[in-house]
N, C-alpha and C positions, 0 to 999 in steps of 0.2 A: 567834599564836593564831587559830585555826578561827572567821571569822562567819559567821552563814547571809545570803545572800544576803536583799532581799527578796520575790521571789519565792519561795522555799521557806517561808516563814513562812504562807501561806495556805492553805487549805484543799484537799485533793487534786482532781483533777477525772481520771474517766476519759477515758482517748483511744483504749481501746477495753476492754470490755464483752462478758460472757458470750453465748452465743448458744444459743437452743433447740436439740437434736441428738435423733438420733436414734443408739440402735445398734443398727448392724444387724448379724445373727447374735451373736459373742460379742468382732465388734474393739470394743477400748473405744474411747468418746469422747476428745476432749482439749477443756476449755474454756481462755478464754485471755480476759487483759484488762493494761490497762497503765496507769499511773495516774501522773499529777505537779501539784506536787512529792508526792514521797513519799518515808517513812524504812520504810516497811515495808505490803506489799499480801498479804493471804490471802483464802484461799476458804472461806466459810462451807457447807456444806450438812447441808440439813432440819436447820439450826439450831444445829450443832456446827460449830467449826472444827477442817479439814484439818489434819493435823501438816504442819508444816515442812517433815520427809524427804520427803514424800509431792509437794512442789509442784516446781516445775521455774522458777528464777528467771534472770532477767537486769537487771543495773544499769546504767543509764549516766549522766553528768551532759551536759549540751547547752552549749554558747558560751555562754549566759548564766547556767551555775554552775545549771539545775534540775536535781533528780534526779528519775531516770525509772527504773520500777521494773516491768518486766513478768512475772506470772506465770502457771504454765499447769497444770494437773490433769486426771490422766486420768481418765474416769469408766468403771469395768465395766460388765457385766449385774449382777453379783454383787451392788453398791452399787446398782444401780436396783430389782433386783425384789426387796429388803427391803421398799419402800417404796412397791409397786403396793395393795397394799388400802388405804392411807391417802390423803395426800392426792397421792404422786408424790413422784418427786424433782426436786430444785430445789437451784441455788447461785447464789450471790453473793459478789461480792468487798466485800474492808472495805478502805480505802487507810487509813492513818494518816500526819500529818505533823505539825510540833509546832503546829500551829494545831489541832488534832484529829483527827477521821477523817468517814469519807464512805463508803457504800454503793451499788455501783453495780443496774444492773437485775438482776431476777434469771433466770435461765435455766432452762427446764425438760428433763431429759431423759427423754424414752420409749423403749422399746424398739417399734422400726420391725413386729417382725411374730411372734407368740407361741404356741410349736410347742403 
């Protein structure tokens, strides 16, 4: 029978967290964060979450039975300049674990320079 370790029963914590970007011309961004213990980590932006397909995931459990969940999302132009006359664009990740979930900081991206 499968126990959770106790470590995994607590609250996710990041070990790393979105970062402000810029894109410049038309390469997308990529944000990126990693979170443990976790049973599942997504990227929220301007308030909807990401689908699934769209993330780019890596799992691993450490010697002492945590799991570690890193995931990473490209960001367009396309998906930023919907969202220049409002407030900008912005994302953040959500970690869940069976203690709950947890939000990390959120990250803004602009476009670096606008023809």
């Amino acid at each position: 029978m499968y126990t959770l370790s106790e470590a995994n029963m607590k609250l996710p914590a990041f070990e790393q967290e979105p970062e402000d970007a810029f894109i410049v011309r038309y390469a997308p961004v990529t944000l990126r964060c990693k979170a443990a213990p976790a049973s599942q980590v997504y990227f929220r932006c301007n308030g909807d979450f990401v689908k699934a397909k769209i993330h780019t995931r890596l799992e691993s459990v450490d010697g002492a039975g945590v799991h570690h969940i890193e995931t990473s999302v490209a960001v367009t132009r396309d998906d930023v300049e919907e969202y220049l006359a409002l407030n900008g664009f912005w994302c953040e990740c959500v970690a869940w674990s069976v203690a709950g979930s947890t939000k990390s900081q959120r990250a803004r991206v602009d476009i670096a320079c606008k023809y």
